[in-house]
N, C-alpha and C positions, 0 to 999 in steps of 0.2 A: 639638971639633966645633962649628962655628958654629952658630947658630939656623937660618939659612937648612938646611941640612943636617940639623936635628933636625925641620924642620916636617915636617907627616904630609903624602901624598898629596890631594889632593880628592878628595872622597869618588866624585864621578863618573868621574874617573880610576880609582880601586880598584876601581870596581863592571865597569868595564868590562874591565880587566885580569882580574878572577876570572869575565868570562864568556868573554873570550879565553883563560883557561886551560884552562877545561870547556870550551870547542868543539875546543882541541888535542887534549883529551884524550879526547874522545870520537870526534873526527876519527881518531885515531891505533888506539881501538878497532874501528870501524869497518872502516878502511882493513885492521888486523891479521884479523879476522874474516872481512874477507871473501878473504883470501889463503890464508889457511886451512881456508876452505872451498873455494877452488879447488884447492888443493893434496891435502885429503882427496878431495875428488870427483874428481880423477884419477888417483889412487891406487884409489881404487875402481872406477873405469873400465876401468882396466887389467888389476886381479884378477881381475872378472867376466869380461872378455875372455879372459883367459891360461886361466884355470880352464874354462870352456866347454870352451875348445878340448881342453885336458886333456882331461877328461873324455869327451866326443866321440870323440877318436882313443884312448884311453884302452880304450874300449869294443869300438871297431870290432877294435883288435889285439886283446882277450883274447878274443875270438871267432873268431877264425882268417881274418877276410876280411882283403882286399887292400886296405892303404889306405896312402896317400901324404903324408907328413907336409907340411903346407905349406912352400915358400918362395919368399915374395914380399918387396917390398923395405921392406912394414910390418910383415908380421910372418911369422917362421921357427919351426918347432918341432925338434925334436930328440931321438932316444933316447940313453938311458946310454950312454956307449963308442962314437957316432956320431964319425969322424974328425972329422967339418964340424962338433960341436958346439965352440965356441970355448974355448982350454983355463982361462979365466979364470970362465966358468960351470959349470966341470966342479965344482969343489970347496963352491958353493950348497950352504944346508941347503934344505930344503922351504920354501916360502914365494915370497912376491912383493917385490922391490926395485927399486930403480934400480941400473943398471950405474955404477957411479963412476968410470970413464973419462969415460962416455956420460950423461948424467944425461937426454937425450930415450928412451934404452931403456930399456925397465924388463924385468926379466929374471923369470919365473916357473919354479918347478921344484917338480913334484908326484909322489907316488908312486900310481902309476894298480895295476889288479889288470894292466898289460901293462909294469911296470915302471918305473922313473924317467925321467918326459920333462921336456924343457926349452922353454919358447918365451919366445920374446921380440918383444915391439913397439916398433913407433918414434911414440913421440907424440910428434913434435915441434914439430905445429901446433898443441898444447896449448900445450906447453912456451911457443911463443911469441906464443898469445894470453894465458897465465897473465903474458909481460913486460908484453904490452899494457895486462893487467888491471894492473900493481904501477903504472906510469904513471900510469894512470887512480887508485889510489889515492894516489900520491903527493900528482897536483892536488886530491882530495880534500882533502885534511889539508890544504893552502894555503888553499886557497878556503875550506874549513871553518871552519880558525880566523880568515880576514879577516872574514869573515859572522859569526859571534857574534861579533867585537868590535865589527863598526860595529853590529848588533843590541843587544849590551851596551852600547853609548852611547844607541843609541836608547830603549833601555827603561829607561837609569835617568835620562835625563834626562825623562824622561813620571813616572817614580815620584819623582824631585823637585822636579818643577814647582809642588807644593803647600809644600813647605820654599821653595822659591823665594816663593811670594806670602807666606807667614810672615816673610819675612824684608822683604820689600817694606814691609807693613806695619808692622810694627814700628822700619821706616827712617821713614815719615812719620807716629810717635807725634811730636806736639808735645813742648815741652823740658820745658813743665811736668808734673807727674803727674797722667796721665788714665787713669781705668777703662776696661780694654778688656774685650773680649766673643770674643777668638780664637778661643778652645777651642768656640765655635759653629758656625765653619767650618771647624774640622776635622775631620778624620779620629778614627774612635777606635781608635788606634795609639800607636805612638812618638812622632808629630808629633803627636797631640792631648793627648798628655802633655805635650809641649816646650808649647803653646798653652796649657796649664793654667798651666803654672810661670809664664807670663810674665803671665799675666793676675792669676796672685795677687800675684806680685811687684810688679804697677802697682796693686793694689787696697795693697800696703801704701806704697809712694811717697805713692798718695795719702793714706792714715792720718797719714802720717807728716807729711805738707805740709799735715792740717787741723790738725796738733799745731802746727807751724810757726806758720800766719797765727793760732791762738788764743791763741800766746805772746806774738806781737805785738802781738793785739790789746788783751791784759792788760797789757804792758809801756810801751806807747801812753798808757793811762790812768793806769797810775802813774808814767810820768816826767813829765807834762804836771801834773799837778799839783801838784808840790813845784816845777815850773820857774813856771807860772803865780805861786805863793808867792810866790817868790825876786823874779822880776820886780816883782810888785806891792810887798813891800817895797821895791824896788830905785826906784821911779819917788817912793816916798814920800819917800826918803832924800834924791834930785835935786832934790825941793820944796824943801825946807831951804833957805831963802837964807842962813841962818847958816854954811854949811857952809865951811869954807876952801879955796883951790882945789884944794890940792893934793888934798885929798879929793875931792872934785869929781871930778877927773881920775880917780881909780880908779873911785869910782861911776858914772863914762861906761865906762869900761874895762869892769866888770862889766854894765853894762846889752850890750854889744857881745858877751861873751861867752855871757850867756843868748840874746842872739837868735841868734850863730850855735848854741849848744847846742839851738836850738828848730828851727833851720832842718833840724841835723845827724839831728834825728829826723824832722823829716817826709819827708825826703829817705829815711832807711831805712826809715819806713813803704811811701813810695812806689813804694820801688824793689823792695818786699818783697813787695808785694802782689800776687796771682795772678788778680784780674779782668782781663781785657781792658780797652784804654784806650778810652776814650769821648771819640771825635776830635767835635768840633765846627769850625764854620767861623768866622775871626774875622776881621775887618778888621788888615792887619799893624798898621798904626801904631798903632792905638789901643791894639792889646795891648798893643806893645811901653813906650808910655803906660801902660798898667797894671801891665808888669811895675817899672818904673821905680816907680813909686810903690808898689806892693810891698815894694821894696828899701831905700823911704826917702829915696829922693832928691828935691830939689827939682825943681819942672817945669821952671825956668828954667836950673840944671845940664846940661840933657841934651839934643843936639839927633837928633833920627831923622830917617835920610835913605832914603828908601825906602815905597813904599805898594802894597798888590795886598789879597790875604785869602788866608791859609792854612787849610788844616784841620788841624788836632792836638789833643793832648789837654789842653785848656785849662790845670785845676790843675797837673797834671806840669809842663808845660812854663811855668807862671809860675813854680815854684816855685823848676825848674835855675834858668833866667834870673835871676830876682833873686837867688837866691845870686852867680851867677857877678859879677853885678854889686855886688854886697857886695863880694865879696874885690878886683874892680879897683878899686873906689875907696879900700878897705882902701888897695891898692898905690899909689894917684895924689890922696891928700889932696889935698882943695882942688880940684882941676881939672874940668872938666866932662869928660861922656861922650858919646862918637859912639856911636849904633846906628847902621851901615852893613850896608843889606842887597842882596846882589848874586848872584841865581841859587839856589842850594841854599846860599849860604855869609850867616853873621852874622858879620861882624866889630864885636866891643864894643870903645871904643879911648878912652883920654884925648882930649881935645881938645887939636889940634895950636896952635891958638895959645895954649893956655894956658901956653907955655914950662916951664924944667924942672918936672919932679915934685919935690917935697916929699919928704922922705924918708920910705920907706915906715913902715907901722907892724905889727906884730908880728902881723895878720892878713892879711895882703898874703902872698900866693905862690900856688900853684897849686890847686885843689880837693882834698877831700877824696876818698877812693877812695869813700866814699857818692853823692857826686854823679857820678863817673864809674860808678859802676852805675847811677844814673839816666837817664844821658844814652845808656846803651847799653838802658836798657827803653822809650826813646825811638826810638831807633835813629837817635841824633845823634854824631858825634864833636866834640870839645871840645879846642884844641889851644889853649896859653899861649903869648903871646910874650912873654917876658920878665916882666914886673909890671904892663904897663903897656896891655896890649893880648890878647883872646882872642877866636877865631876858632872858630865852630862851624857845622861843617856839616853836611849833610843834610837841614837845614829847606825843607819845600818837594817832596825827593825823593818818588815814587808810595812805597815804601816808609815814607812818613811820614806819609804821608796826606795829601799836597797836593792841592785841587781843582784840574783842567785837566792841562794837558801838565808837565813835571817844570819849575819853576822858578817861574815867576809865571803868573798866569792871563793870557789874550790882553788885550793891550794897556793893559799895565800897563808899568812902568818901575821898575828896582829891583823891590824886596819890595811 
């Protein structure tokens, strides 16, 4: 059996179904009820009529007067052993029935103090408003069950229109864990139960996400100081003009690895952290100027082509940048760097007249999946071409927090 096939019904679907089957079946009570009352009530119609009459001529013969049994062409009476009584009523016990040839006669035979008479009636305008009536109930039980189903639609989608705004709600909780307050406007039911769970459940997300940022914030402090160590021995060691180069060489190596090791943490702190970014407005160039020296590069390495002001979140966004620009130059030893800024897109690229790249060195390739969690708490994408060139967009986007219309502010050119 597929899953499609094992899913349950909607719940409003069900609701309406089981009041479509209670209008059937109450329709079909109904409808039964009331046939049955038309069918006792002329049944009793006919008794009381047959029986009168009985009894009436009944009286008149055991008193010796002159009376004349009726017949007409609704209803006939008859004595025991009358030729004209018909010979298929002859053999009746006492009692009132319907003729089973005839089921419009109904045939009555009583034993009076003037002997056994028989009469019989023809109800047969009964007979064929009782069709009328089954008609009439038929359309009942149609109409019946269409009306409690479109009623069972109508009333259970009013009795889950508050499961509907529970669910609204709980669709526009933010990503991160926030305390919610549901079980307030709810109902105290089933649904204010379902509003309790979900409010405890975000009351322990968030427990669980101050345990988070406080592990961080411990974790923050004790890697930063054995690296802070490290590095200061590390810059002591590069004093040394005694030192041979080869050594040299590793001691660059390692100064290279504690910065990006220093980078790789602030980048997880940043991306880890659950305040809201604190977008500020900045003139592009000069940032792009700060992030650059950030990174370490000379001013003279780097040339920036583009000028406006963006807003974003100043620290975050130096912090991706100059990583991202560590690891190009990683990749393009020696060569200067373009910032090219055009619309929502940063393109960081070796300089084109600096002819080939140098072969890269063992930090060169593409970011760390740290910084690509940063760059999405940014809400920038970050794409590599090759070693040698990286292109990031978004910067700029109303989603990013750019001042003016999506790209540069009016009458600017480039970033």
């Amino acid at each position: 059996m597929s899953a499609a096939a094992r899913r349950p019904l909607p719940l409003r679907l069900r609701a309406t179904l089981v009041a479509t089957a209670l209008g059937l079946l109450l329709s079909l009570l109904a409808a039964g009820t009331a046939a049955w009352l038309a069918e006792d009530y002329e049944y009793l119609v006919a008794t009381e009529i047959l029986r009168g009459q009985a009894d009436d001529y009944g009286l008149l013969l055991a008193t010796g007067q002159r009376a004349r049994l009726p017949r007409t062409q609704r209803l006939s009476g008859y004595r025991q052993g009358d030729p004209a009584l018909p010979p298929a009523y002859a053999g009746f016990p006492p009692g009132v029935r319907e003729d089973p040839a005839q089921p419009d006669i109904h045939v009555g035979v009583f034993d009076t103090a003037a002997g056994r008479l028989v009469f019989t009636i023809d109800l047969g305008d009964i007979e064929a408003l009782e069709r009328h009536l089954h008609g009439y109930m038929a359309a009942m039980v149609v109409l019946g069950t269409l009306l409690a189903g479109a009623l069972g639609w109508w009333f259970s989608g009013l009795a889950l229109a508050p499961l509907h705004r529970l669910a609204e709600a709980v669709d526009a909780l933010p990503d991160q864990p926030t305390a919610t307050a549901l079980a307030q406007t709810a109902s105290r039911d089933d649904l204010g139960r379902l509003a309790r769970a979900i409010d405890a459940y975000q009351a322990r997300l968030v427990a669980a996400d101050a345990r988070e940022q406080a592990f961080f914030a411990d974790a923050s402090h004790a890697l930063r100081t054995p690296l802070a160590v490290i590095q200061g021995v590390t810059e002591v060691l590069l004093d040394d003009a005694g030192a041979d180069p080869a050594t040299a060489a590793r001691l660059q190596r390692l100064e290279r690895g504690i910065a990006q090791m220093r980078e790789l943490l602030e980048s997880l702190l940043a991306a880890a952290r659950r305040q809201p970014l604190q977008a500020e407005t900045v003139d592009a160039a000069a940032f792009l100027a700060e992030v650059a020296d950030a990174a370490g590069l000379p001013a003279a390495g780097v040339r920036i082509d583009g000028r406006g002001r963006w807003r974003l979140p100043r620290r975050e966004a130096r912090l991706l940048l100059a990583a991202l620009l560590r690891q190009l130059q990683a990749g393009a030893p020696g060569q200067g760097l373009v910032l090219d800024a055009r619309g929502h897109r940063l393109r960081l690229a070796a300089a084109p007249e600096a002819g080939p790249a140098p072969a890269a060195t063992a930090d060169a390739g593409p970011g760390s999946a740290l910084l690509e969690r940063l760059a999405q708490r940014l809400g920038w994408q970050v794409q590599w071409e090759g070693v040698a060139a990286i292109t990031v967009s978004g910067i700029g986007a109303p989603d990013a927090g750019l001042v003016g219309p999506p790209g540069l502010e009016p009458g600017t050119k480039g970033l």
